[in-house]
C-alpha positions in Angstrom: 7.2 3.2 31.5 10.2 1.7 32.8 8.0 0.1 35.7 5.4 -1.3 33.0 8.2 -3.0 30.7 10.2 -4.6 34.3 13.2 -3.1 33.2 15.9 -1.2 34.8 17.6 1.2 33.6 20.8 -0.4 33.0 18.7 -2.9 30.4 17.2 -0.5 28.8 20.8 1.3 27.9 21.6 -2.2 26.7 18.6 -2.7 24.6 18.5 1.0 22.8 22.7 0.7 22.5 23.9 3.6 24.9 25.6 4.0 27.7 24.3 3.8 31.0 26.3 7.5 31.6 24.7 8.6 29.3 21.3 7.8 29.9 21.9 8.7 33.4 22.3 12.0 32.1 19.3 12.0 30.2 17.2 10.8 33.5 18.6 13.8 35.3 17.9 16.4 32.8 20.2 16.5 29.9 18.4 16.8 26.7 18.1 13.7 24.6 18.5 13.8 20.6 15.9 12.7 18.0 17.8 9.9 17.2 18.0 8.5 21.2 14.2 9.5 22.0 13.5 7.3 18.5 15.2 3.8 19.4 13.9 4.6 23.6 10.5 5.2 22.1 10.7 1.6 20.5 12.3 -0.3 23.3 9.3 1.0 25.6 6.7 0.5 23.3 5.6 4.0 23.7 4.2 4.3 20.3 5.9 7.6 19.1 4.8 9.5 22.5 8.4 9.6 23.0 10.4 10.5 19.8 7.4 13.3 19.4 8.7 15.4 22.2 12.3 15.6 20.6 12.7 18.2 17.7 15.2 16.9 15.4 18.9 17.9 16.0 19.9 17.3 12.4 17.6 17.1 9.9 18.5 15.2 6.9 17.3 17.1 3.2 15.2 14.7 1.4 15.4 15.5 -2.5 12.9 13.1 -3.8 11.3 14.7 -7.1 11.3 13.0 -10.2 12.3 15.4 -13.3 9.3 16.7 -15.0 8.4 15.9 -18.6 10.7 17.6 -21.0 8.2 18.2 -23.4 5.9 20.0 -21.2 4.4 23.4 -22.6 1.4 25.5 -21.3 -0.9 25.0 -18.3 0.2 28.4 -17.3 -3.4 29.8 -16.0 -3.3 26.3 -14.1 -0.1 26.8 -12.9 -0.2 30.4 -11.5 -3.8 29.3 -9.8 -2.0 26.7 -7.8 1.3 28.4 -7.1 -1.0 31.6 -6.1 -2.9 28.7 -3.7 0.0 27.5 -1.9 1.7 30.6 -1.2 -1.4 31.4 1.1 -0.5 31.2 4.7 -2.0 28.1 6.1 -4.0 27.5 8.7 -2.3 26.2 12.0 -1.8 22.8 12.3 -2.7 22.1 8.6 -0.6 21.7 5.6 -0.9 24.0 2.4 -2.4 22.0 0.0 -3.9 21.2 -3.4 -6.0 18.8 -4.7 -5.4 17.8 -8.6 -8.0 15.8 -10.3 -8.9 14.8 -14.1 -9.0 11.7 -15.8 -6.1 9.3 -17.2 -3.8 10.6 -19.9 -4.6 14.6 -19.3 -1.1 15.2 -17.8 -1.7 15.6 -14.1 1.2 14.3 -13.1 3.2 16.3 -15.1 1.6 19.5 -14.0 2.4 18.5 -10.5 6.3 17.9 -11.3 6.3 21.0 -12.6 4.4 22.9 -9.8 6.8 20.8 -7.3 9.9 21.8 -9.6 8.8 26.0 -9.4 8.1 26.2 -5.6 10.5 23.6 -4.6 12.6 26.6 -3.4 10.3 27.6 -1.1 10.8 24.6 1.1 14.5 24.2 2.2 13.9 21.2 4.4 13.3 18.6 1.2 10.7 17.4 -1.5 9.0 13.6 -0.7 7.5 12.7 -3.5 5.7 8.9 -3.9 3.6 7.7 -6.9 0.6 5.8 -5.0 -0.7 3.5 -7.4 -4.1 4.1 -7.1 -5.1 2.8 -10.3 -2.2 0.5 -10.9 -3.2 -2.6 -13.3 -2.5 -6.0 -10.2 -5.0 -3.3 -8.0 -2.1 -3.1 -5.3 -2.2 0.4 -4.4 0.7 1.3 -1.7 0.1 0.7 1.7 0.0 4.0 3.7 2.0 2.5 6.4 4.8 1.6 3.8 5.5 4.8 2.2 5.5 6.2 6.0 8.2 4.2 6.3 9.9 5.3 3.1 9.4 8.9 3.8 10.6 8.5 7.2 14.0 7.0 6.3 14.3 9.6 4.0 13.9 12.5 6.5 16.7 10.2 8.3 14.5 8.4 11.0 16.7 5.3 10.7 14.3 3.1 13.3 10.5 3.2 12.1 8.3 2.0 14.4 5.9 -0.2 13.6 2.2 0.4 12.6 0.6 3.0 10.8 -0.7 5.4 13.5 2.9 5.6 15.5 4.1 6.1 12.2 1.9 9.1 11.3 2.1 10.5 14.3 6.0 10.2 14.1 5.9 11.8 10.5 3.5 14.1 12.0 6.2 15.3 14.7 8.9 15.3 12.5 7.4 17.9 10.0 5.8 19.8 12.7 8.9 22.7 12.0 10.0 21.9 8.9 9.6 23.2 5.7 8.3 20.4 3.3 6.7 20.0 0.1 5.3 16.6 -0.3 4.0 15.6 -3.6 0.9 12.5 -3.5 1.0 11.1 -7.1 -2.0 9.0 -8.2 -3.7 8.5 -5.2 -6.7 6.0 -5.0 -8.9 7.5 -2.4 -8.8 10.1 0.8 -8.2 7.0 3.5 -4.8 6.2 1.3 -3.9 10.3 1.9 -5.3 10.9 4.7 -2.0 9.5 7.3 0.3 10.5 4.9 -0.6 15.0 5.5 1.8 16.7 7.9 0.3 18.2 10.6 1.8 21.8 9.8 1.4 24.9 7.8 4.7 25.1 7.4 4.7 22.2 4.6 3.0 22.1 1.3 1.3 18.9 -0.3 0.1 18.6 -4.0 -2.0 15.7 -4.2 -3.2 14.1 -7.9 -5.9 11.3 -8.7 -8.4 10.6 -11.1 -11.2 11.3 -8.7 -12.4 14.4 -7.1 -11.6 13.3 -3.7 -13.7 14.5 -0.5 -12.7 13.9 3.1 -9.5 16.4 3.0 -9.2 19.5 4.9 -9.4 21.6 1.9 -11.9 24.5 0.4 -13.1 24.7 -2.8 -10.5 27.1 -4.8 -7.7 24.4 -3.7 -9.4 21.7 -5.7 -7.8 22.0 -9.7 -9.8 20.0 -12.4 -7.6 19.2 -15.2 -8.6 18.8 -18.5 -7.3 18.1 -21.9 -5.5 21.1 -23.4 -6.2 24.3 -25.6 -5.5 23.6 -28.9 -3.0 26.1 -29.5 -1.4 24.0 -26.3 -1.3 20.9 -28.0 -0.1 22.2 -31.2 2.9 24.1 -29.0 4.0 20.6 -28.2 4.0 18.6 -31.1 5.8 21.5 -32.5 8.5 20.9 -29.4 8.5 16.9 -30.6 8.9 17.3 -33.8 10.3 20.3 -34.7 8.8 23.9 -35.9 10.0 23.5 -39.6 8.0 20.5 -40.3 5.2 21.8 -38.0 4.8 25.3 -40.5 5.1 23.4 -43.3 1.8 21.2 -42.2 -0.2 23.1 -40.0 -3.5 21.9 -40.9 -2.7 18.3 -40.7 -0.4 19.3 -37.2 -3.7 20.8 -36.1 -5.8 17.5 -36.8 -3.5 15.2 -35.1 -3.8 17.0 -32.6 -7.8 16.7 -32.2 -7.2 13.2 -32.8 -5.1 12.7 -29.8 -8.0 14.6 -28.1 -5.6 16.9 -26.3 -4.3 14.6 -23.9 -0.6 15.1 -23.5 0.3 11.4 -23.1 -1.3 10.6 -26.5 0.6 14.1 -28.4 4.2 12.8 -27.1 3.8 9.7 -28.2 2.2 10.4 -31.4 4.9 13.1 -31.6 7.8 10.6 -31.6 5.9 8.1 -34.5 5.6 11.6 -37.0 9.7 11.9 -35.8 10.1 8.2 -36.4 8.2 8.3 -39.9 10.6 11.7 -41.5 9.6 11.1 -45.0 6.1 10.3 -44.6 3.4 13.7 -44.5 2.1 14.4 -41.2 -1.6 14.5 -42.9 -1.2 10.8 -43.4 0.0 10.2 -39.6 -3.5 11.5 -38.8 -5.4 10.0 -41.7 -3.5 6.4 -40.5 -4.0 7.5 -36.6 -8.2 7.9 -38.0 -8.6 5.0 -39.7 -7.1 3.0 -36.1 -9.8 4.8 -34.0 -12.2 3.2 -36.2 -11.1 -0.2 -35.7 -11.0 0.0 -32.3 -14.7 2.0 -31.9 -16.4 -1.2 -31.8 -14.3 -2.3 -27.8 -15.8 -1.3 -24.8 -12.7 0.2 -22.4 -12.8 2.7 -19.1 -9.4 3.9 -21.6 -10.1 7.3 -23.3 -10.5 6.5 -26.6 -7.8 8.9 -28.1 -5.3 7.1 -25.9 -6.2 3.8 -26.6 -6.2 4.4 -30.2 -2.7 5.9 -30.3 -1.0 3.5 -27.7 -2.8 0.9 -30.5 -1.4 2.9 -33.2 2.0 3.2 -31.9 2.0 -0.1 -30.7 1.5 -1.6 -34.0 4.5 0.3 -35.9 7.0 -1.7 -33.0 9.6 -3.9 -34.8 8.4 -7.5 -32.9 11.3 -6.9 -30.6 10.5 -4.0 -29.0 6.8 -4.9 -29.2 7.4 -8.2 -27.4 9.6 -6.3 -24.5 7.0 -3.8 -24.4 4.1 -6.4 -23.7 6.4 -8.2 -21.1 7.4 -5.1 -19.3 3.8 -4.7 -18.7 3.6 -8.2 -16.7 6.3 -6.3 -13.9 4.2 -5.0 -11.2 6.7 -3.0 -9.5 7.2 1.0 -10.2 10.2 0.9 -11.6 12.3 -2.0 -14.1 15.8 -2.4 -13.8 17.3 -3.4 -17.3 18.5 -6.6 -15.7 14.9 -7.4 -14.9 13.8 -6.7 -18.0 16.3 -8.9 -19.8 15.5 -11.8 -17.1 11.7 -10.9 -18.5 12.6 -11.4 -22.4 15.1 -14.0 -22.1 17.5 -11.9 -23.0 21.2 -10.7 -22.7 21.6 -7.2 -20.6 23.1 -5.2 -23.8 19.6 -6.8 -25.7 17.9 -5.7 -23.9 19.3 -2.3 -23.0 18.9 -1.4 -26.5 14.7 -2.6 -26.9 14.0 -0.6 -23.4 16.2 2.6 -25.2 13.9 2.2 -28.4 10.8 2.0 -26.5 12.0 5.4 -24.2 12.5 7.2 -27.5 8.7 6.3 -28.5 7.7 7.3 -25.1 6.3 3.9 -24.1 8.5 4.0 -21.4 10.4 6.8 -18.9 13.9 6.5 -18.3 15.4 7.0 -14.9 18.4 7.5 -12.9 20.6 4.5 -12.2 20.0 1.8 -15.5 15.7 2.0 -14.3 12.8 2.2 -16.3 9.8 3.5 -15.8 6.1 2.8 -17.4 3.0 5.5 -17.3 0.2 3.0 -15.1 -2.3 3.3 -18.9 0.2 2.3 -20.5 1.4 -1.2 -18.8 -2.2 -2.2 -18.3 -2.3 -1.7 -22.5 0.8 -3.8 -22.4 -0.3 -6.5 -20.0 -3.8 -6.7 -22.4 -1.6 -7.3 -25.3 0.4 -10.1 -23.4 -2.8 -11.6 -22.6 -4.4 -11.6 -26.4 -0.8 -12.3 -27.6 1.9 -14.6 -25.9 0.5 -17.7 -24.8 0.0 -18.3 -20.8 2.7 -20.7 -20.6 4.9 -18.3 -22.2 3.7 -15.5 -19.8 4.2 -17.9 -17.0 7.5 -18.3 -17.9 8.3 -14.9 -18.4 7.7 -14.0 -14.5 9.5 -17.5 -13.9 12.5 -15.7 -15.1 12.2 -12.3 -13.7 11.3 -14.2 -10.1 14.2 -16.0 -10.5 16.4 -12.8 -11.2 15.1 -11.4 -8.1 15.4 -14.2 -6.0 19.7 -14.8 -7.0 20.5 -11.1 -6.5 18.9 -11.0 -3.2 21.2 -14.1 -2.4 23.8 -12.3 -3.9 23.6 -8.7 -2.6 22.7 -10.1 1.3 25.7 -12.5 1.2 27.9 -9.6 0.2 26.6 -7.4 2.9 27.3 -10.7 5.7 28.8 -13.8 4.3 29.0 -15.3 7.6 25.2 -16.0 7.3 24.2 -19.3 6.2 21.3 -19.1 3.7 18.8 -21.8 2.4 20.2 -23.2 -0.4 19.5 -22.5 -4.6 18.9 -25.4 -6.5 20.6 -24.7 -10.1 18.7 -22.0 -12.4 17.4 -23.1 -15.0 17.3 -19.6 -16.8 20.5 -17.8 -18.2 19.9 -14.9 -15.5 22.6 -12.3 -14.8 23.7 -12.0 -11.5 26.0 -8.7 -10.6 28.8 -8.6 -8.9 28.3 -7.0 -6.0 31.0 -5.0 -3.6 29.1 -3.9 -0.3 28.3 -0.6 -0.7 26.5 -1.4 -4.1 25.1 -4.1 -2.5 23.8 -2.2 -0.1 22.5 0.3 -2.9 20.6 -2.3 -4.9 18.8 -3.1 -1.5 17.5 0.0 -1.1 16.7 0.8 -5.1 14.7 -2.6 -5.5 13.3 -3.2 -2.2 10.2 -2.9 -3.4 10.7 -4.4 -6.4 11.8 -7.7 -3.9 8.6 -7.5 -1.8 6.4 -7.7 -4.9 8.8 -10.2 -6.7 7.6 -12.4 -3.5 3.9 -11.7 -4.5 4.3 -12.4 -8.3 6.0 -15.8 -7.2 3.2 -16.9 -4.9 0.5 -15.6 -7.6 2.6 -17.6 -10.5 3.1 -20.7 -8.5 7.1 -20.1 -7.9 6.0 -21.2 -4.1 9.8 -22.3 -3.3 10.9 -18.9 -4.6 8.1 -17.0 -2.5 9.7 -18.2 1.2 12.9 -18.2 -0.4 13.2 -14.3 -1.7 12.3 -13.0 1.7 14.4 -15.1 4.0 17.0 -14.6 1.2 16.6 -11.0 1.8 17.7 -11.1 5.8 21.2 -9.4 5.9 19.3 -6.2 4.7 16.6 -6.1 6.2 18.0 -6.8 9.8 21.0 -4.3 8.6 18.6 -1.4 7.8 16.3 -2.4 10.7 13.1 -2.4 8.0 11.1 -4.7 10.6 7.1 -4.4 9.1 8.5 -4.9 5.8 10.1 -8.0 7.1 6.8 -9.1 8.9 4.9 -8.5 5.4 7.3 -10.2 2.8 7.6 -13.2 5.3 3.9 -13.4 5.8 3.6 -14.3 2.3 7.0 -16.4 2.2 4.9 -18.7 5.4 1.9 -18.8 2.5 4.4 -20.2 -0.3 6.1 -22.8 2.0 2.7 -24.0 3.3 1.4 -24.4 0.1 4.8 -25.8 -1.2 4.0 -28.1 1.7 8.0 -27.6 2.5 8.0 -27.8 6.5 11.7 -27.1 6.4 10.9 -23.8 5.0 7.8 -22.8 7.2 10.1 -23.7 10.1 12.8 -21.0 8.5 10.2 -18.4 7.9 8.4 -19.0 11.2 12.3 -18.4 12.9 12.6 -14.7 10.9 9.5 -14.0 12.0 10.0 -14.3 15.5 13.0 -12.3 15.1 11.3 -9.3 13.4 8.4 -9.4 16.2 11.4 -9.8 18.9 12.8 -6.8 17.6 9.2 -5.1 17.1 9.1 -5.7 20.8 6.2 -8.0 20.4 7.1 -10.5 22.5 4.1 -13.0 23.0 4.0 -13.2 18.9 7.9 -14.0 18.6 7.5 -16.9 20.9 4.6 -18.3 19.3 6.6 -18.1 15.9 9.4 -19.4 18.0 7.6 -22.5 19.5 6.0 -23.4 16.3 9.1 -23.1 14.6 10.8 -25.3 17.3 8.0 -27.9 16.5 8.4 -28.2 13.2 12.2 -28.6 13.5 11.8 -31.2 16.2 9.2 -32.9 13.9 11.5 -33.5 10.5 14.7 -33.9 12.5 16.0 -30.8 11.7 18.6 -30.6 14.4 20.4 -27.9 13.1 17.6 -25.3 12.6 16.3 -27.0 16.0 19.7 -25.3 17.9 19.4 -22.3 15.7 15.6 -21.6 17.1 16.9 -22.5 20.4 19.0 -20.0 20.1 16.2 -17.6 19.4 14.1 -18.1 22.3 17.5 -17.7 24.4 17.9 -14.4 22.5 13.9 -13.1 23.4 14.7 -14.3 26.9 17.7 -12.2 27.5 15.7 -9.5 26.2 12.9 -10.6 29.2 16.0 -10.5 31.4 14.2 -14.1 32.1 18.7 -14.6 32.3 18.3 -18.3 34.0 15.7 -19.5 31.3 18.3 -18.2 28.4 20.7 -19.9 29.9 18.9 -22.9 29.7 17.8 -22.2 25.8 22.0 -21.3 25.0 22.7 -25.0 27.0 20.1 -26.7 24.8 21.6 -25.1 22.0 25.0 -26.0 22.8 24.3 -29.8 23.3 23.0 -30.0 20.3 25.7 -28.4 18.2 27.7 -30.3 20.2 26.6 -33.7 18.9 25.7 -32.1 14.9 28.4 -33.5 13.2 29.7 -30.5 11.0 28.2 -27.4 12.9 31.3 -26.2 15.0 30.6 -23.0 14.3 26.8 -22.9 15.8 28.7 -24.5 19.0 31.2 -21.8 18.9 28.5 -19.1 18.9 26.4 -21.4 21.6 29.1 -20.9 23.8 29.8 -17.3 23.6 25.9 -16.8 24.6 26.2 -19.5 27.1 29.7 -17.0 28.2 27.2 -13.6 28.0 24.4 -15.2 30.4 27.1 -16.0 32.7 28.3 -12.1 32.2 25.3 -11.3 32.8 24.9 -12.9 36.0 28.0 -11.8 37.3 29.6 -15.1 37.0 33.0 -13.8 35.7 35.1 -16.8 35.8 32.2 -18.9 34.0 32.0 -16.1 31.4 35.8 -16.0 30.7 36.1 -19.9 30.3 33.2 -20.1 28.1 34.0 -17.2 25.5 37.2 -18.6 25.5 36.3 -22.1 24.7 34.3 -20.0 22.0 36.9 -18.1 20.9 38.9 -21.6 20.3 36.8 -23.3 17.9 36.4 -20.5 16.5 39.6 -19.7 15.4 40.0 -23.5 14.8 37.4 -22.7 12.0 39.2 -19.6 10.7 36.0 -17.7 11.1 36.8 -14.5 11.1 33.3 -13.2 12.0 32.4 -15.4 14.9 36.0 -14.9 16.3 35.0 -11.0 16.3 31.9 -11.7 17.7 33.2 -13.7 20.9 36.2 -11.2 21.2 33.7 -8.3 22.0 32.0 -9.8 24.2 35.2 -11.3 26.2 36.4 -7.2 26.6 32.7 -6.5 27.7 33.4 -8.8 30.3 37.2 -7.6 31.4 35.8 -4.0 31.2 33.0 -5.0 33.6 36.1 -6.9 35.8 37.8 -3.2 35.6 40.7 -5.0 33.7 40.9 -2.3 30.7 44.4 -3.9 29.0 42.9 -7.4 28.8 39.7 -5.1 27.3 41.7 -3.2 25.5 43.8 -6.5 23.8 40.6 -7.9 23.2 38.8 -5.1 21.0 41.6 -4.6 18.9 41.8 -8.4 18.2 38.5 -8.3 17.5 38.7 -5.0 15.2 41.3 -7.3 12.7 38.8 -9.9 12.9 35.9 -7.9 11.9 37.9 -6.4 9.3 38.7 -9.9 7.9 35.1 -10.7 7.8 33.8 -7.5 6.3 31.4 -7.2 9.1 31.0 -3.4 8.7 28.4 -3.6 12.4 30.9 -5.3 14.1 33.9 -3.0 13.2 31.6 0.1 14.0 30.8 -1.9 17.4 34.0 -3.0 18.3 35.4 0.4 17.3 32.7 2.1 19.7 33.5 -0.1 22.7 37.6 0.5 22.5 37.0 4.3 22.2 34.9 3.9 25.8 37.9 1.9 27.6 40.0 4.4 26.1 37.9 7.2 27.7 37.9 5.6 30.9 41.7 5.6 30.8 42.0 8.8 30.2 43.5 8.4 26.8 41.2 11.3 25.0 43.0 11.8 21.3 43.1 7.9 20.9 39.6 7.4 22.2 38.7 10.1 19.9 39.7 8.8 17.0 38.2 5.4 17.8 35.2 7.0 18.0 35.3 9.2 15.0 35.8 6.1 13.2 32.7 4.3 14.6 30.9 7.3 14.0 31.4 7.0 10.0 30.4 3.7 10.3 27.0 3.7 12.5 26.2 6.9 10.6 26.9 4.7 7.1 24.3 1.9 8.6 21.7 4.2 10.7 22.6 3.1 14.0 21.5 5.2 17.1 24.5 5.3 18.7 25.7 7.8 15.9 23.4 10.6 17.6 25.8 9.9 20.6 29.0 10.0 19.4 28.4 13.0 17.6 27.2 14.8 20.7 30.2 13.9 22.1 
């Protein structure tokens, strides 16, 4: 493989971020880690051929269920069926599985939770769980090749590759001795499954849908039909909602709301909560009022069942015009989950408002609450609440609505990603014209809110482009860079920016197509699709050239110097970085993109062996750097200045270098470069023979590449 890519070993230790020792040892026969066989995998292209033959060294526990309803009861005959089902011993090569299907409202996905909840102990190795959307109200189910990725980086396969058969197959290998249970909520049809079964009979998968679904390597006593439930079933619940006292004291009128939920647990809880909301008013005339509202609704025509329809109608209408207007809005947010800052953007609304409408709307059970201030809406219910927008609130004011909530998204991206690098430059916000909230962020709950509403970001960008917000739609992916470079999330980048180039073409803004079309080539430089990142590249570079945009110009320059290096093409990035340089040069203002042009300019020359070259031009680097007081760039060119003394065998001057560079990344809060510069002192430190200080270097850059998932980790602890 190494003959295909043109690369020599030495490169590809640079490009996968080990040492060449150490890969030396691999090549004659040391056993690689996961983690190593994972980021060589990617640099060759090899499309999970690679990592598959490694067996994870340390497995990380993925404890992904969702807490089952509180107010479930019964099921038991269902229950024992399926645990009996999975307990079988599978068939090699296939996963233990069950198939739940019924129609909306009859509790599958409760009974799942709970059958995931009971045999979770069987599987030591983690619980996945994903809710798939199938019949979600926009018609976006998830993409199989995006919840690979999310179960992936849960099992702690920090880089993904890209596509979504290397990512199967990779999900595949992982499982292949693991013990698993993976739980497919809501799934639209068997091609959405289908990639996302292990490959082992060691792992269990519960899978739940509306439809009976063919196509899965299952027999006929793993298939479950759910249907509404017994009456005595029904009755056991209410009585849990709303207490056995005043359930005994009406029984026949408990009974006959009941039959007018038509057994479907969705409908009881909620109607539940109304007879607990309503204390002095007799159950019997809950049901008579629940009646005489399936009657007005008899004449519609919905796919809804009609005792669901009639009670989210029924409940619906006894909402104080608060909570009935947040409930309608939260049905226009498309993602899985609403944060209550969201929500408030959504209603106009201060956070502690709004809090307290989401709270009231949980107690009727319109809405689920979740860990970490997140809400969460059954799929029947938010298309009820987007109808109600629709025949209620005006478009503009629906419009508006997502206006604000896009706008939410799009300033705590900016926020978040310029707390996890704020030696980025971003595009820049034009004032808000909303009252939105944006948090305060410190790094590490930056880097949390990242990960929480990632996919809350990516469908923020669709909801712009759908609603208009075109600006917003290139704006909340490039906005969204720190992170998604940090945690090496690549296809994700590719798809959000995809639809960013839509919004800035249709915006007609050429100065944002140009900043798209530069992300994009990075993600497909780092995808190791080359040929794409230079088109992106070159028509990026066009555009620049075109509007006079002389800075971006350098800054794609830059780029192609960067793919080039990659190419080990080192004479053409030398020309790119010289380019670069001139024009930074002569940009009135942009110092620092000279500073950084020279320390490239300095690393070609490294590079090439051209030692004295290298050492003049970091150090002009270094200069106007420091000249700047930028803390980050200084760090930068200080690594790569004890790079080169380490290759000149002059450890001290490397030495004096990394820990110059370790106070500058510190000042900067540049958590990579700390782990970096940390990693590289701890090497010249080994090489001198210094073992309890090199140790405690790399102890320290362990914490931090394990913190950010970078490959190196699986190295240092090895060592």
């Amino acid at each position: 493989m190494l003959e295909q890519r043109r690369m020599s070993w030495r490169r590809l230790a640079e490009l996968a971020g080990y040492t060449p020792g150490w890969l030396s040892k691999i090549k004659n026969g040391a056993p690689p880690s996961a983690e190593l066989a994972q980021r060589v995998d990617q640099v060759l292209e090899a499309g999970g051929r690679l990592a598959a033959l490694v067996p994870s060294a340390g497995p990380v526990r993925a404890a992904r269920l969702p807490a089952p309803a509180a107010t479930f009861v019964g099921r038991e005959a269902l229950l024992d069926r399926v645990t009996e089902v999975l307990a079988r011993p599978g068939m090699p090569g296939t996963p233990r599985l069950v198939a739940i299907d019924g129609p909306p409202g009859v509790g599958k996905t409760a009974l799942a939770l709970r059958l995931a909840r009971e045999i979770a102990p069987h599987h030591p190795d983690g619980q996945l769980y994903v809710d798939l959307r199938g019949h979600a109200p926009d018609g976006r189910p998830r993409v199989a090749e995006d919840v690979l990725e999310d179960f992936l980086t849960a099992l702690g396969i920090d880089l993904v590759p890209a596509g979504l058969e290397p990512r199967a197959a990779l999900f595949r290998s992982v499982l292949a001795d693991r013990q698993v249970l993976v739980v497919l909520d809501n799934a639209a049809d068997s091609p959405q499954l289908l990639p996302l079964l292990p490959a082992s009979a060691s792992c269990a998968v519960v899978v739940t849908s509306r439809h009976r679904l063919g196509g899965l390597p299952i027999g006929g006593d793993q298939r479950v039909s759910v249907g509404p439930m017994a009456e005595s079933e029904s009755i056991a619940l209410l009585e849990r909602a709303i207490g056995a006292e005043r359930a005994t004291t009406e029984p026949h009128a408990v009974r006959a709301l009941a039959q007018r939920c038509g057994h479907l647990p969705l409908a009881l809880r909620i109607a539940g909560e109304r007879v607990v909301l309503h204390p002095h008013l007799p159950v019997g005339d809950l049901a008579d009022a629940l009646a005489c509202e399936e009657r007005r609704l008899d004449a519609l025509t919905t796919d809804d069942p009609a005792p669901l329809r009639a009670v989210f109608s029924w409940s619906y209408r006894d909402l104080g015009p608060d909570e009935a207007r947040m409930f309608r809005l939260a049905g226009l947010h498309a993602g899985a989950h609403v944060s209550t800052g969201a929500a408030a953007a959504l209603a106009g609304l201060p956070r502690r408002d709004a809090r307290r409408l989401l709270d009231r709307l949980t107690k009727a059970h319109l809405l689920e609450g979740l860990d970490g201030d997140r809400y969460r809406m059954h799929d029947l219910l938010r298309a009820y609440a987007a109808e109600q927008a629709v025949l209620e609130d005006p478009p503009h004011v629906r419009t508006l609505a997502v206006r604000r909530v896009v706008d939410w998204y799009l300033r705590n991206t900016y926020a978040a990603n310029h707390t996890l690098a704020p030696q980025r430059t971003d595009p820049p916000l034009a004032d808000s014209e909303f009252d939105v909230e944006v948090i305060d962020f410190r790094y590490e709950t930056a880097l949390r809110w990242c990960e929480t509403e990632l996919e809350n970001i990516a469908l923020a960008t669709r909801m712009a482009l759908d609603a208009g917000e075109n600006v917003a739609a290139w704006k909340l992916p490039v906005g969204c860079f720190n992170f998604l470079y940090l945690r090496k999330r690549w296809p994700r980048w590719v798809a959000t920016h995809e639809i960013g180039l839509l919004g800035a073409r249709r915006a007609g803004d050429r100065f944002g197509e140009a900043w798209v079309l530069n992300n994009l080539a990075i993600a497909h430089r780092e995808l190791r699709d080359f040929d794409e990142s230079r088109t992106c590249y070159l028509e990026a570079l066009a555009i620049r050239r075109d509007i006079n945009d002389r800075v971006g110009e350098a800054w794609t320059l830059t780029g192609i110097g960067f793919l080039d290096m990659e190419l080990t093409a080192v004479d053409d990035a030398a020309e790119y970085f010289r380019q670069s340089l001139e024009i930074f040069h002569d940009t009135a203002g942009n110092r620092d993109g000279e500073a950084i042009s020279l320390a490239n300019v300095g690393d070609v020359h490294r590079a090439s062996r051209r030692y004295e070259m290298a050492l003049e031009s970091l150090r002009a680097g270094l200069e106007v750097f420091r000249g700047l007081a930028a803390h980050w760039g200084e760090g930068y060119t200080l690594v790569k200045l004890g790079d080169t003394y380490r290759e000149l065998e002059q450890p001290a001057n490397a030495l004096a270098c990394f820990h110059l560079a370790l106070e500058a990344t510190r000042k900067s809060a540049d958590r990579w470069g700390e782990g970096d510069t940390l990693y590289k002192r701890g090497q010249v430190l080994l090489d001198l023979g210094h073992t309890d200080q090199a140790n405690e270097s790399l102890a320290q850059a362990l914490g931090i590449f394990e913190e950010l998932g970078d490959p190196r980790a699986a190295y240092l602890r090895e060592r």
